[in-house]
TIPADREN-7995 format. One record per residue: residue in three letters; x, y, z of N, C-alpha, C, O in turn. Coordinates in steps of 0.2 Angstrom, whole numbers, plus 2048, in hexadecimal, padded with zeros to 3 digits. Layout:
N
ALAXYZXYZXYZXYZ;...
//
This chain:
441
UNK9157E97D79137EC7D190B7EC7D19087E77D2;UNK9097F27CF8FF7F17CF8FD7EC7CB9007EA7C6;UNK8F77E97CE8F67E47C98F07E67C58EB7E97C7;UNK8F07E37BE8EC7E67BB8E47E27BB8E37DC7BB;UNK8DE7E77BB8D97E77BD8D57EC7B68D67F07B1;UNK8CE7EA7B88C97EC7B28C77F37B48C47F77B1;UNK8C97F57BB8C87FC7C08CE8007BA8CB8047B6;UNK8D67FE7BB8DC8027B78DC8037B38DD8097B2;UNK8D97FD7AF8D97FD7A78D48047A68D78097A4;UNK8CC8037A98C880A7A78CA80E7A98CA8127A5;UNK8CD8107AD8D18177B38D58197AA8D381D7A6;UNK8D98157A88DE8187A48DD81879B8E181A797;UNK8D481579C8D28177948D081C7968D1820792;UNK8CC81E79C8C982479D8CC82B79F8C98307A0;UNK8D382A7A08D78307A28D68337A88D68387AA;UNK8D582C7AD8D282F7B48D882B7B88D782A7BE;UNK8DE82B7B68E28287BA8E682C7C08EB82B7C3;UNK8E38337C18E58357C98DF8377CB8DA8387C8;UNK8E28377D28DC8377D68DA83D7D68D683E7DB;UNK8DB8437D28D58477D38D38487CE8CE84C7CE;UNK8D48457C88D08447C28CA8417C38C48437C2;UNK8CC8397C88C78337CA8C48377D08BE8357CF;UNK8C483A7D48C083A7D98BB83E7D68B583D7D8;UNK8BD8457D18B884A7CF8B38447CA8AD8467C9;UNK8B48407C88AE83C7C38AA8387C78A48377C6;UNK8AE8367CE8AB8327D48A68357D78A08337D6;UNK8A883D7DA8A38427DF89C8417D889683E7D9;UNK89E8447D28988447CC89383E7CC88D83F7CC;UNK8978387CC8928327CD8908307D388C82B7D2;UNK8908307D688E8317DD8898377DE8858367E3;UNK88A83D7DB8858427DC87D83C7D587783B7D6;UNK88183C7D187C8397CD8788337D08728337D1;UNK87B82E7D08778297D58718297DB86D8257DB;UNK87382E7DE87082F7E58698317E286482F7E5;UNK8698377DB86583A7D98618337D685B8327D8;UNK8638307D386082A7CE8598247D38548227D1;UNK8608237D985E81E7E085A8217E385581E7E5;UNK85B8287E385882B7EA85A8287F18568267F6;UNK8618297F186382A7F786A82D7F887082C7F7;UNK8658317FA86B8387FC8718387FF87483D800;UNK87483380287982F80687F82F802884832804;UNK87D82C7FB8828297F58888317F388E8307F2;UNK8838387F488483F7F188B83E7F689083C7F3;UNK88B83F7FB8908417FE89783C80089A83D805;UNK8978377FA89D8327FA8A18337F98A08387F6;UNK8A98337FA8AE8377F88B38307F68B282A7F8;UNK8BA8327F28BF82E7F28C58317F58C58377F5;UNK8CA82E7F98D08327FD8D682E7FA8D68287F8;UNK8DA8317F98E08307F38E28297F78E38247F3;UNK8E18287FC8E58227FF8DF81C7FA8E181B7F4;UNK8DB81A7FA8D48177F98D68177EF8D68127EB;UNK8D881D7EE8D881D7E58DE8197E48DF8167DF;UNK8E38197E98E98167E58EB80D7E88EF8097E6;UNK8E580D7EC8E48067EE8DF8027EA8DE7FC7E8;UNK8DB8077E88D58057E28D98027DA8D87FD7D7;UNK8DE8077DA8E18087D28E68047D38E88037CD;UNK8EA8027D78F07FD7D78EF7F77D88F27F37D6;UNK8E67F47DC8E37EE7DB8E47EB7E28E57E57E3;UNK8E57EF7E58E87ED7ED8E27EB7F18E17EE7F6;UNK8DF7E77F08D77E67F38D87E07F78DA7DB7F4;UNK8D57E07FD8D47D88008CD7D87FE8CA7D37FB;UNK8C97DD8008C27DC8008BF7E17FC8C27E57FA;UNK8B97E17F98B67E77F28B67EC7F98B67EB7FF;UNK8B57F37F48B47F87F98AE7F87FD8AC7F27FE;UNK8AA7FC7FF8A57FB80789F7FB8028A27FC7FC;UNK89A7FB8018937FB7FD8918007F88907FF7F3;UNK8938067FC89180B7F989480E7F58918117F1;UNK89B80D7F58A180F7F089F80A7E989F80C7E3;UNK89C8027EA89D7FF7E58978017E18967FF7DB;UNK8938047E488C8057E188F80C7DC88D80B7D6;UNK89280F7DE8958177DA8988147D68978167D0;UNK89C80E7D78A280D7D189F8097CC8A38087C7;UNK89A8067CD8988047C88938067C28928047BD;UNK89080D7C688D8127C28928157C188F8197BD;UNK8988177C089B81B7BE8A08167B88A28177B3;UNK8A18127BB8A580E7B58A180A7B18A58067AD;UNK89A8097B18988027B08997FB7AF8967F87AA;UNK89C7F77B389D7F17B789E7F07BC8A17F37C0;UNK89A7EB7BC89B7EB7C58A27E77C98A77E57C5;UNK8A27E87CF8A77E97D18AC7E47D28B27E47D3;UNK8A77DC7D08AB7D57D08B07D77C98B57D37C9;UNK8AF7DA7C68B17DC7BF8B77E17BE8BC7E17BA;UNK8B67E57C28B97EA7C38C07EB7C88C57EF7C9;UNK8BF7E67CA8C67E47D28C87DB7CF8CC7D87D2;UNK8C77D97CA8C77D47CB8D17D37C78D27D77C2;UNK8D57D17C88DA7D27C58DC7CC7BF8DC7C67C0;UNK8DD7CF7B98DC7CC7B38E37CC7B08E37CC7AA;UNK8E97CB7B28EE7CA7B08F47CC7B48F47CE7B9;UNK8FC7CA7B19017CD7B49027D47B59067D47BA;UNK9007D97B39037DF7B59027E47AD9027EA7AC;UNK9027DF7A98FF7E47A18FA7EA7A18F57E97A4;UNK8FB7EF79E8F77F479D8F17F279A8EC7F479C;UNK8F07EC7958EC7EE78F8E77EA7928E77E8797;UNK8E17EA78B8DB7E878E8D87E37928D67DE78F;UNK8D87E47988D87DD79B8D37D77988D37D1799;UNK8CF7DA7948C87D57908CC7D078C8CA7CA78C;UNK8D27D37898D57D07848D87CE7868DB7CB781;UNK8DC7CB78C8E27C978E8E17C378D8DC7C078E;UNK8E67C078C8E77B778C8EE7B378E8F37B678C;UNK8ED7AE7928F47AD7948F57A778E8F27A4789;UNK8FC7A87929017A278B90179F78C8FF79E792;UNK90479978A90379078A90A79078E90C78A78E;UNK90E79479291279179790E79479F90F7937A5;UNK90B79779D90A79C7A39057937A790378E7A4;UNK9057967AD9017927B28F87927AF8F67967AB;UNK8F678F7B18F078E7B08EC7937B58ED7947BB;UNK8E77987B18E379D7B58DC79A7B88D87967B6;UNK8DB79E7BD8D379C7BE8CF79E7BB8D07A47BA;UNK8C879B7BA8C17A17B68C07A67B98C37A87BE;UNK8BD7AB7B58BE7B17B78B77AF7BC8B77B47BF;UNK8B37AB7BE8AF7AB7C48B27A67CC8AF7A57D1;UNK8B97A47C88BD7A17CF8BF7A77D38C07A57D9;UNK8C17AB7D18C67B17D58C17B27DB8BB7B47DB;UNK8C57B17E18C37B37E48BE7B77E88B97B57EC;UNK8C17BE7E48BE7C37E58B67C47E38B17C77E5;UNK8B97C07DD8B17C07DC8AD7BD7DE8A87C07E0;UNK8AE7B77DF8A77B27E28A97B67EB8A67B37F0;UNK8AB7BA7ED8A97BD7F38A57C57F18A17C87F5;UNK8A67C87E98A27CD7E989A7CD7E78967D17E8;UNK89B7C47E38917C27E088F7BF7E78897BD7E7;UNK8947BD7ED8907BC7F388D7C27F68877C37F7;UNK8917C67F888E7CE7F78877D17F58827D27F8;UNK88A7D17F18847D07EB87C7CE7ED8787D27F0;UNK87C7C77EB8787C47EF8757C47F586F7C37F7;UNK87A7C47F98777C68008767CC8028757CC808;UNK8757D38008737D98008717DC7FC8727DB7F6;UNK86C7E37FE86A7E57F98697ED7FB86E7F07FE;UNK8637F07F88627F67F885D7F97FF85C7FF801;UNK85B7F38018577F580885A7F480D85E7F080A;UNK85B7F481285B7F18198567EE81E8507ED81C;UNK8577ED8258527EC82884E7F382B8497F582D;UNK8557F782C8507FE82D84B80182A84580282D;UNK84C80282384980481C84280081E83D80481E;UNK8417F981F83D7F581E8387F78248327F8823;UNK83B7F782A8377F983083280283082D804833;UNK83880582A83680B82B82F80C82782A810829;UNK83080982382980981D82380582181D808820;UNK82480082481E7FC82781B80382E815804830;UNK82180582F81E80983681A80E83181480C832;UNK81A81382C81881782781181582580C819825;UNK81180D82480A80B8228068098297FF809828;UNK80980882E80580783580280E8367FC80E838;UNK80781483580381A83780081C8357FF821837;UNK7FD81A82C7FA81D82A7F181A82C7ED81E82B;UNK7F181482E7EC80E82F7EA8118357E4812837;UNK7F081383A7EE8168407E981E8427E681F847;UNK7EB82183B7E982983C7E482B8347E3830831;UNK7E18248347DE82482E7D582882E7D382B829;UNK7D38268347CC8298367CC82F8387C8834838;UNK7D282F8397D383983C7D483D8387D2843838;UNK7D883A8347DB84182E7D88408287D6843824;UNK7D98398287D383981F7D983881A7DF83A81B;UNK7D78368137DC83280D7DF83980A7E583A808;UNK7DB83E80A7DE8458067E484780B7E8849807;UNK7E58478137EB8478147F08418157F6842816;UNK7EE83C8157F48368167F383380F7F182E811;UNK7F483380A7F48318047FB8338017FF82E800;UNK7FE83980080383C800808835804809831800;UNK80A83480B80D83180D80D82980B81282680B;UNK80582780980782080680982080080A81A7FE;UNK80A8267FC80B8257F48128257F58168207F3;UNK81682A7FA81D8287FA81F8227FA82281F7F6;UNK81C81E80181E81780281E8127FD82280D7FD;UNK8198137F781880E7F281C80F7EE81F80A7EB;UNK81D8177ED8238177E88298167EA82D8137E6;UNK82C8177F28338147F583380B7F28388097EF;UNK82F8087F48308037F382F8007EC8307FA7EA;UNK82D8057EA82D8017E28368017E08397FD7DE;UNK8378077E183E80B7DE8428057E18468017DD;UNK8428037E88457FE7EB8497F87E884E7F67E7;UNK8417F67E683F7EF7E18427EF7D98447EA7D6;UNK8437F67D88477F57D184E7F27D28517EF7CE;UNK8517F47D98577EF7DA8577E87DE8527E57E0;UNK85C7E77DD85D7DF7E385E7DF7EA8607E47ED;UNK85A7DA7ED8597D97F585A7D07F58597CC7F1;UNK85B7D07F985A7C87FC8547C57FC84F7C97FD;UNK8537BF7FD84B7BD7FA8457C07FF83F7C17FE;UNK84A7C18058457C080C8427CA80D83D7CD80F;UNK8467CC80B8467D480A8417D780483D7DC806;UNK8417D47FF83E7D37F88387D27F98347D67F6;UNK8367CD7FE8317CC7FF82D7CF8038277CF802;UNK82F7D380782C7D980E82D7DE8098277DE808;UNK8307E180482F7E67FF8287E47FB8247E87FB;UNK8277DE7F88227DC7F581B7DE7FB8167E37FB;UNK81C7DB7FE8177DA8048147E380780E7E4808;UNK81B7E78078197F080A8167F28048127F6805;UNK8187EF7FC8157F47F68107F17F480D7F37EE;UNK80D7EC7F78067E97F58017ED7FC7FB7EC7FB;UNK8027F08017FF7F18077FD7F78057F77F9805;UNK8067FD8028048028017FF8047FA7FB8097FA;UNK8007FF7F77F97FF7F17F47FF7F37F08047F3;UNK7F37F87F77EB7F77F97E87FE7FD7E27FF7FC;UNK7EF8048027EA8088057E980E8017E6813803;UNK7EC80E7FB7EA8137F47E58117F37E18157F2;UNK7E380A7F37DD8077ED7D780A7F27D180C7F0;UNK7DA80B7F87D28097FF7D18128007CB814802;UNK7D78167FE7D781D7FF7D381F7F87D18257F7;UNK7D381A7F47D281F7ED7C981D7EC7C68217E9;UNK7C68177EF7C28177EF7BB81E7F57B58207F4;UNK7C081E7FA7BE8237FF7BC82A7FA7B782D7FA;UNK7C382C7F77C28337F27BD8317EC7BC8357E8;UNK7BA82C7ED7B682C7E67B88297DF7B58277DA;UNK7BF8297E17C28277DA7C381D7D87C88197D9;UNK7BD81B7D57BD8137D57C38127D17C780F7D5;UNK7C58137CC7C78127C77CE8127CA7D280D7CA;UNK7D08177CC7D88187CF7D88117D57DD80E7D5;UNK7D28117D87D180D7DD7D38037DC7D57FF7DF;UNK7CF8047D47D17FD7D47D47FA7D07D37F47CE;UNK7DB8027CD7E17FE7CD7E57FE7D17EA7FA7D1;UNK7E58027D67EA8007DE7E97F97DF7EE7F67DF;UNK7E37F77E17DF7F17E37E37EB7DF7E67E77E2;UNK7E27EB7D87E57E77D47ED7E67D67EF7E17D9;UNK7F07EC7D47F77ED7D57F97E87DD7FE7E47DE;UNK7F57E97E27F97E97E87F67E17EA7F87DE7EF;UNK7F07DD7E67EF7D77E57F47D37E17F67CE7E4;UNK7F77D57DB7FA7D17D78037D27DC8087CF7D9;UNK8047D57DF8087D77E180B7D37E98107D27EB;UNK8037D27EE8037CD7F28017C57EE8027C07F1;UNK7FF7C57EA7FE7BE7E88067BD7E58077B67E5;UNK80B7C07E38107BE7E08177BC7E781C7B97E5;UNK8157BD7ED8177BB7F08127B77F78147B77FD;UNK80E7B47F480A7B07FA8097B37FD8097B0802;UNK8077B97FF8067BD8057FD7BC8057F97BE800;UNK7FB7B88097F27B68067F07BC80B7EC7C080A;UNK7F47BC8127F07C08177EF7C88137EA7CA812;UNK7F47CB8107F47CF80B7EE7D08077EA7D5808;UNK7EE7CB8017EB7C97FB7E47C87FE7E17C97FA;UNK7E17C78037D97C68057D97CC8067D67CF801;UNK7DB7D280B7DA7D780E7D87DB8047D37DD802;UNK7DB7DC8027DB7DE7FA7D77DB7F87D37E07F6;UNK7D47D77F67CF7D57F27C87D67F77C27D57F5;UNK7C97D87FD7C47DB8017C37E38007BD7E57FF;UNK7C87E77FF7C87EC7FC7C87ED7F37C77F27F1;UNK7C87E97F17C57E97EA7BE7E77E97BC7E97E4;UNK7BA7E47EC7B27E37EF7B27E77F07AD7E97EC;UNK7B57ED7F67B27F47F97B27F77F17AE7FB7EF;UNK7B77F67EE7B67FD7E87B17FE7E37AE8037E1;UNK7B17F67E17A87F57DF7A37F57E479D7F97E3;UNK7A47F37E879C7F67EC7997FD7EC7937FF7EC;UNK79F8027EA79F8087EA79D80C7E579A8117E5;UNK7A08097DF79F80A7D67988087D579480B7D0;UNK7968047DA78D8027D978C7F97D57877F57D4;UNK7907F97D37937F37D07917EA7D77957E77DB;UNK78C7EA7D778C7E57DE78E7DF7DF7917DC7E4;UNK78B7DB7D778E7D57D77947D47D57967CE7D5;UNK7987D87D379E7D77CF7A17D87D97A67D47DB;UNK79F7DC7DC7A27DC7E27A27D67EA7A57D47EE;UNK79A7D57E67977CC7EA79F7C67E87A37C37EC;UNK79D7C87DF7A27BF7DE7A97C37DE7AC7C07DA;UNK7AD7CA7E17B37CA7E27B37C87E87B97C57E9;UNK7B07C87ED7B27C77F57AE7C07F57B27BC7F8;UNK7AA7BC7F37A97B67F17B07AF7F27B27AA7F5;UNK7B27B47EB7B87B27E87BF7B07ED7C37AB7EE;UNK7BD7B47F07C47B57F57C27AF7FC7C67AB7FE;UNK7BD7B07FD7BA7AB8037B97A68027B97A1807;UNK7B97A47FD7BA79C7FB7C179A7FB7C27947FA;UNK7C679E7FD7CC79D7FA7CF79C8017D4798802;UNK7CB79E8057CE79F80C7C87A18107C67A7811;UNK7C479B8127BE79B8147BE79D81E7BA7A0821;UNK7C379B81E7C679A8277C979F8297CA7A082F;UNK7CB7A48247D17A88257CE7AE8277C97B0824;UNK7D17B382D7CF7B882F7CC7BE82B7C67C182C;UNK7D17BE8277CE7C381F7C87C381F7C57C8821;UNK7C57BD81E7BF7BB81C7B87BC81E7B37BA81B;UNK7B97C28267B67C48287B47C98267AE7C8824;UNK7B87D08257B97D581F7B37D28187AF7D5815;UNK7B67CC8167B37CC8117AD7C680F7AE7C180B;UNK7A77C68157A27C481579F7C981679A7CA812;UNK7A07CF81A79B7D281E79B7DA81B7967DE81B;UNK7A27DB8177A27E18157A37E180D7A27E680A;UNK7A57DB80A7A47D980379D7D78027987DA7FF;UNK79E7D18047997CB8027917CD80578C7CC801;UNK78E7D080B7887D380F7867D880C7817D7809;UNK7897DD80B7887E58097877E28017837E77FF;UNK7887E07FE7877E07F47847DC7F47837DA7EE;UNK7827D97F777A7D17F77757D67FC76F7D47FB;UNK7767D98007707DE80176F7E27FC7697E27FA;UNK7747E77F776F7EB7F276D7E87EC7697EA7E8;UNK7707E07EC76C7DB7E67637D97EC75E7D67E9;UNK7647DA7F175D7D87F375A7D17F67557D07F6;UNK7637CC7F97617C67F77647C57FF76A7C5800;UNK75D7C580375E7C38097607BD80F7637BD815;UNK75E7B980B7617B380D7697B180D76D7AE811;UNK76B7B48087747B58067767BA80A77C7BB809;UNK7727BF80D7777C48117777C181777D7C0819;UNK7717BF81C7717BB8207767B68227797B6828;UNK7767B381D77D7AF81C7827B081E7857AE822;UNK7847B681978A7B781A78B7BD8207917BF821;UNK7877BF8237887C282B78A7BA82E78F7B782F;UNK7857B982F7867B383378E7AF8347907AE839;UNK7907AD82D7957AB82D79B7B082E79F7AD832;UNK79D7B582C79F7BB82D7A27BB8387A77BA83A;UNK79B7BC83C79A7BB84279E7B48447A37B4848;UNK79B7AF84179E7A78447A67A98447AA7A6848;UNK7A97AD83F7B17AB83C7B37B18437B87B2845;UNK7AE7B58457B07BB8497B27B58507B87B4853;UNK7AF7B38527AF7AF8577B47AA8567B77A985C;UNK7B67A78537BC7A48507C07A58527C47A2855;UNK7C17AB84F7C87AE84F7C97B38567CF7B5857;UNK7C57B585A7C37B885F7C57BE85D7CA7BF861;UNK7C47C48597C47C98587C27CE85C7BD7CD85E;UNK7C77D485C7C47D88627BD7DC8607BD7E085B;UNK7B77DB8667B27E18657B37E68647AE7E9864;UNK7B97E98627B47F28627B47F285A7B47EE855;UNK7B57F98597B67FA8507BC7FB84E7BF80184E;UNK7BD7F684C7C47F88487C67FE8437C2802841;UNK7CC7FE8417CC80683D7CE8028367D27FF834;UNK7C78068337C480482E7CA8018277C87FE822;UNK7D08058287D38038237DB7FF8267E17FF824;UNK7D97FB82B7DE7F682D7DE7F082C7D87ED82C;UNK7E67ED82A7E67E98277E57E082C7E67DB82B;UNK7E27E48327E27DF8387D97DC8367D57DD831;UNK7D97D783B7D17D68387CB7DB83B7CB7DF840;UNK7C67D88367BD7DF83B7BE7DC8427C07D6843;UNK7BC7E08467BB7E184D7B27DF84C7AF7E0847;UNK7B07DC8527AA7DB8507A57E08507A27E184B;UNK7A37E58557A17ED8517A17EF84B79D7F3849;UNK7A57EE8477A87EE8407A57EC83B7A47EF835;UNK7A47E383E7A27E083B7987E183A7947E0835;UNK7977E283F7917E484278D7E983D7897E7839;UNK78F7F083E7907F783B78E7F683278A7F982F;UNK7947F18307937ED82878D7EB8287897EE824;UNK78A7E682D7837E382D77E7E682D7797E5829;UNK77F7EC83177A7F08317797F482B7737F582A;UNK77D7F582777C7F982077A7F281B7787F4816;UNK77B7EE81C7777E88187707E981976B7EA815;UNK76F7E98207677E98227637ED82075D7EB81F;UNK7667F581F7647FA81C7627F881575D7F8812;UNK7687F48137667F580C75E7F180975C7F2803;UNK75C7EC80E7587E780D7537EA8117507E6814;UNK7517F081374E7F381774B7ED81C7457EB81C;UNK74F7EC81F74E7E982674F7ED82C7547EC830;UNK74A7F282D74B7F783274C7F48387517F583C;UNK7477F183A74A7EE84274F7E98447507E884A;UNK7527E683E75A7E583E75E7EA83F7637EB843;UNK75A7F083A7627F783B7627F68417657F2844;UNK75D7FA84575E7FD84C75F7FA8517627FD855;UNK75E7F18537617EE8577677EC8577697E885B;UNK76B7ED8507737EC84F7757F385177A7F3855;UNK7727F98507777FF8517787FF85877D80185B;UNK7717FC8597717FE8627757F98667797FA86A;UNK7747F586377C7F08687817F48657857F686A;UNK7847F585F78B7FA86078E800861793802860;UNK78480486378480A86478C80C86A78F811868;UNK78E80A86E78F80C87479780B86F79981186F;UNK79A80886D7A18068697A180C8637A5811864;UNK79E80B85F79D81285B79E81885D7A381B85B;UNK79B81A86179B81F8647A28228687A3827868;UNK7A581E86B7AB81E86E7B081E86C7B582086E;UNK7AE81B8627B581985F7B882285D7B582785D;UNK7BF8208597C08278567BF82784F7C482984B;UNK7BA82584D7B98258467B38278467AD824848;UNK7B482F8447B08328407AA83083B7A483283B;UNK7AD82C8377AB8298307A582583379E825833;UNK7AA8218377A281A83A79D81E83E79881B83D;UNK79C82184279882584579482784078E82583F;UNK79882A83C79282F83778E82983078982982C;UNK79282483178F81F82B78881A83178281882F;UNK78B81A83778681783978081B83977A818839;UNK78182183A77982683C777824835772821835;UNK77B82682E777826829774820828771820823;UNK77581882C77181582B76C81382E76781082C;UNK76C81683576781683976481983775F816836;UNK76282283575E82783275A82282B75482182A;UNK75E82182875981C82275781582475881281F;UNK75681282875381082B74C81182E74680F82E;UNK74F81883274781C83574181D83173B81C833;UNK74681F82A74282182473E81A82173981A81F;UNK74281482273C81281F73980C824738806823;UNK73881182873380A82D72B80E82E72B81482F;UNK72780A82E72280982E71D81082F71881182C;UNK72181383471F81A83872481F83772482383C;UNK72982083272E82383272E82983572A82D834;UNK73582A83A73782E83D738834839737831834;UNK73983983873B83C831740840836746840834;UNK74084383A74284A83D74A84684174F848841;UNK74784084474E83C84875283A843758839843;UNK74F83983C75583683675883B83575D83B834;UNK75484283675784783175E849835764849833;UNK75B84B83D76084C84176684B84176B84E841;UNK76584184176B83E83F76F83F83A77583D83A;UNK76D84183577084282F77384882E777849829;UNK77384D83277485483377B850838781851836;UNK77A84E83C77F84D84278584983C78B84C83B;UNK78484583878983F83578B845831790847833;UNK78884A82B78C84F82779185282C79785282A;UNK79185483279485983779C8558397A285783A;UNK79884D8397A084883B7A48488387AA84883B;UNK7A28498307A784982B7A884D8277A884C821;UNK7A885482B7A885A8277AE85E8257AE862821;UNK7B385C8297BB85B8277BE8578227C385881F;UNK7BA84E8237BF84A81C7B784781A7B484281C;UNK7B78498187AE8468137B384180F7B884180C;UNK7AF83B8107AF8348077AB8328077A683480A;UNK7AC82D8037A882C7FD7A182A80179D82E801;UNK7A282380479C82080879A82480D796821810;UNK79982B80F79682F81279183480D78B83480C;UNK79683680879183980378E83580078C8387FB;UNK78C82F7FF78982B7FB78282A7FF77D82A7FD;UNK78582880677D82580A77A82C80B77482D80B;UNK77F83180D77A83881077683C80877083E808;UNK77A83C80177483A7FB7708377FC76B83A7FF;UNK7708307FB76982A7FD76682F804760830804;UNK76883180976383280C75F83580B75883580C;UNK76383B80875D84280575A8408007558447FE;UNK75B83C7FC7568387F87508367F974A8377F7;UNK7528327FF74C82D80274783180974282F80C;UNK74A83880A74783C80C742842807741848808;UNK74183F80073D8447FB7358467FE73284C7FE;UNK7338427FF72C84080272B84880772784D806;UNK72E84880A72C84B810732850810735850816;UNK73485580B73585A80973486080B73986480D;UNK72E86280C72C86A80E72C86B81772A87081A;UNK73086281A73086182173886882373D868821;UNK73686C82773D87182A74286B82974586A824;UNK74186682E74686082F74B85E82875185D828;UNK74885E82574A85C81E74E86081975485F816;UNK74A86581874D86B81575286D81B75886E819;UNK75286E82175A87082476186B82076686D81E;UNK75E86482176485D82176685E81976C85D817;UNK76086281476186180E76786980B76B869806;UNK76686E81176A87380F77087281177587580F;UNK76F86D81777686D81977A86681777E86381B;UNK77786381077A86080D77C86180878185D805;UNK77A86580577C86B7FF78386C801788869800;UNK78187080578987680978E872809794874807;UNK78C86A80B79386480E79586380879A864806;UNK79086180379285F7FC7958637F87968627F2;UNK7968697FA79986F7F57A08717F77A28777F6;UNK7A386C7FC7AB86D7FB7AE8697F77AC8637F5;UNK7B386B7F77B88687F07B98617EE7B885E7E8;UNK7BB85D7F47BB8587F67B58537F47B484E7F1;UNK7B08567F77A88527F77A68537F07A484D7EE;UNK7A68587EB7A78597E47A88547DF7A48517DC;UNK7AF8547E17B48507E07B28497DF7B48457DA;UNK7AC8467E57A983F7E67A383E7E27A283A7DE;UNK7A08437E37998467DF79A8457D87968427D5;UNK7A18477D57A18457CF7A483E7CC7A583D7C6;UNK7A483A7D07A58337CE7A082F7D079E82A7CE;UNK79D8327D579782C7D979082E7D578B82B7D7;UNK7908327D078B8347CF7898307C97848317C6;
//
């Protein structure tokens, strides 16, 4: 005799008790699901009459395979412990309401059955990710850190917004702790390199709630290697808004917390160096180069330049390069030039655009302001750095190659000048660069 089940009962409040009634309501929620999930897998589910009359007679050793129980409980609204669990002798009527009689044997809780404490084990131990899913998203943000100087945040931005959004959608369902946590950990990463891409486009504001978002996000799960790499790009976003100390005591902040730790490197030389140079306060940049260098040797960090938006540590070129734009800001010219020139040869080799052309613009103002200034070798340089990034122009290129033309007013009616100044116009008059101009302004 079928036994009765909370599957039966709804099949026959619902008038779905043949299988091609139930299977056309199945294909439908399983179409709708997939659309909900986004995962196109679910669309193509089917029921086969053998499977409907094993479902609806109660004949179950085990719940159906994952994906069916995911359908059927969108489609019936209970889950599946609920729906297979068998609630009486063989009666039609409502299983909710069933109750046995005082000769009948004694029944188990409806959390002893079986079936159930094997479906909330289920349950429990699986979820909506896998390990593929999880590898596949990490390789996503690997290549985007990889191909980051080449292509620039206007084409790879697209691909981290998907990522951010996959794993949010992820996180609205259940994972196992250890899963949960690698979700948490990809959608705090994919933030931070929204926060680091939004600052590059110019846009602070969008920049530093990525930042925030993908901060409270690794802090919710211990992830400190995470949580400093973020609070060093939230420093980068103030240093850039113009905002100096507010971006001093964020990367401060962080380094006290984790004075030893590699991060810390990042956020001495490119937080804490660079925003205590444009406050003017020499002795504290000093310092913090200094110390910045000591933690490089520490951790033995590789010389060349690392790429600028990876979540590994500064390379020491890298770290170098930061320095150098500190020194500028304290116009300590014959500092610039004997840093550029030790990492001229690494520079120059690397495939980042960006730093090539940010170091010339620190080198060219530099020239400008020593003693005997060069005006024609700054200008040069400055002509060469617009050309480097004439395909992904940001923020920090149009910002110092500005200052430069700034700081080249003086000497104006020089050819030299007026060429760097027209062919700074031209650079600054694509959409993109606009785009920067209109926030950094």
């Amino acid at each position: 005799m079928p036994r009765t089940t909370m599957f039966r009962y709804l099949l026959q409040q619902r008038h779905l008790t043949t299988h091609e009634a139930f299977a056309t309501q199945y294909r439908r929620s399983a179409v709708r699901l997939a659309e909900l999930d986004r995962d196109p897998r679910l669309a193509s589910l089917e029921v086969s009459p053998r499977q409907f009359d094993r479902w609806y007679g109660g004949e179950l050793l085990t719940l159906p395979r994952p994906d069916a129980c995911r359908v059927l409980e969108h489609m019936l609204g209970r889950p599946v412990s609920e729906l297979f669990a068998v609630t009486g002798d063989g009666r039609t009527e409502d299983p909710t309401t069933y109750r046995r009689t005082s000769s009948a044997a004694p029944q188990r809780e409806a959390d002893e059955n079986p079936l159930v404490i094997a479906a909330r084990t289920r349950q429990l131990t699986t979820g909506n990710a896998d390990g593929a899913t999880l590898a596949f998203l990490g390789r996503s943000l690997e290549d985007v850190t990889g191909r980051y100087e080449q292509d620039g945040p206007y084409v790879l931005r697209p691909q981290v917004r998907q990522v951010r959004r996959l794993t949010h959608t992820l996180l609205d369902g259940h994972q196992p702790p250890d899963v949960r946590r690698e979700l948490f950990r990809l959608a705090a990463r994919a933030s931070g390199l929204l926060g680091y891409m939004a600052v590059n486009m110019g846009d602070f504001a969008l920049a530093e709630a990525y930042g925030t978002e993908a901060r409270d996000l690794s802090r919710e799960i211990g992830d400190l290697d995470t949580e400093l790499w973020v609070r060093g790009t939230l420093s980068f976003v103030l240093y850039y808004a113009g905002r100096y100390g507010e971006a001093d005591a964020c990367a401060a902040a962080a380094v006290e917390r984790a004075p030893r730790h590699v991060q810390s490197i990042r956020l001495l030389v490119n937080g804490r160096a660079r925003a205590l140079g444009k406050t003017g306060d020499r002795r504290a940049v000093e310092k913090a180069i200094g110390q910045a260098l000591h933690l490089s040797d520490l951790h033995e960090v590789p010389a060349g330049l690392t790429p600028c938006i990876s979540f590994g540590p500064y390379g020491r070129a890298r770290t170098l390069a930061n320095a150098v734009t500190s020194h500028v800001a304290l116009r300590n010219t014959a500092q610039v030039l004997r840093d550029a020139e030790h990492i001229d040869d690494l520079v120059e080799h690397s495939a980042s655009a960006w730093s090539r052309s940010l170091v010339r613009l620190d080198v060219a103002t530099a020239l400008l302001q020593q003693r005997v200034p060069e005006v024609d070798h700054a200008m040069t340089l400055g002509r060469e750095a617009l050309r480097l990034c004439a395909d992904t122009p940001i923020s920090s290129v149009y910002q110092r190659s500005r200052d430069l033309h700034a700081q080249a007013t003086p000497w104006r009616d020089r050819p030299q000048v007026r060429d760097y100044g027209e062919e700074f116009r031209i650079w600054s008059s694509q959409p993109a660069t606009l785009a920067m101009a209109s926030t950094a302004s």
